[in-house]
C-alpha positions in Angstrom: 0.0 0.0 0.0 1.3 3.4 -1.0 1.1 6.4 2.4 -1.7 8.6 1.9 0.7 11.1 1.8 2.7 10.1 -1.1 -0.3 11.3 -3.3 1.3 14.8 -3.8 4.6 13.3 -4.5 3.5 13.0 -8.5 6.1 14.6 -10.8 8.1 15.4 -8.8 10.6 13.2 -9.2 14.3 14.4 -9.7 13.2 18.5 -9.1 15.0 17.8 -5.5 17.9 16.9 -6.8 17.9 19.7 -9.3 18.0 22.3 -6.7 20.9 20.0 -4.4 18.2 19.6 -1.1 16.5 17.9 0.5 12.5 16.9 0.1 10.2 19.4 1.8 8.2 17.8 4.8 4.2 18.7 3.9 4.2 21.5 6.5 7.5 23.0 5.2 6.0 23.2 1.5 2.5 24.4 2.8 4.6 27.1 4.5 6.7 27.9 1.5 3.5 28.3 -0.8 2.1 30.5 1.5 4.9 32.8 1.8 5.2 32.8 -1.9 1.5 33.5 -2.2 2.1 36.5 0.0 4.6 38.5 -1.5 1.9 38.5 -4.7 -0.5 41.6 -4.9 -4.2 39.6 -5.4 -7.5 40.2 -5.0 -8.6 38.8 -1.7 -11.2 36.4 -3.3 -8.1 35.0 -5.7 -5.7 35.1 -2.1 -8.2 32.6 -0.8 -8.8 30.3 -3.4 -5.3 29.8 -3.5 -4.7 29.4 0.3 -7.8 27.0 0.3 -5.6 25.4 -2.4 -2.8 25.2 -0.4 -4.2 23.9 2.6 -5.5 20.7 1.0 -2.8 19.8 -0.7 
């Protein structure tokens, strides 16, 4: 049986190694999106799709 969490893991195969670190736990990449996603200028309705996004990855 595959983890649950390994869903998210499609494609991205070999971009780790392409930037020389390490896999980012699911909190870490939650937390990088979301910083990401604040340094744009978006409407707030777009800003919360997006988080909502985020969140369930």
């Amino acid at each position: 049986m595959t983890p649950k969490g390994a869903a998210g893991l499609k494609g991205t195969k070999g971009s780790s190694s392409v930037a020389g670190t390490s896999p980012l736990t699911k909190e870490a990449y939650q937390q990088q999106q979301l910083d990401l996603l604040k340094e744009q200028s978006l409407p707030y309705a777009e800003y919360q799709k997006r988080y909502r996004q985020i969140m369930a990855e």
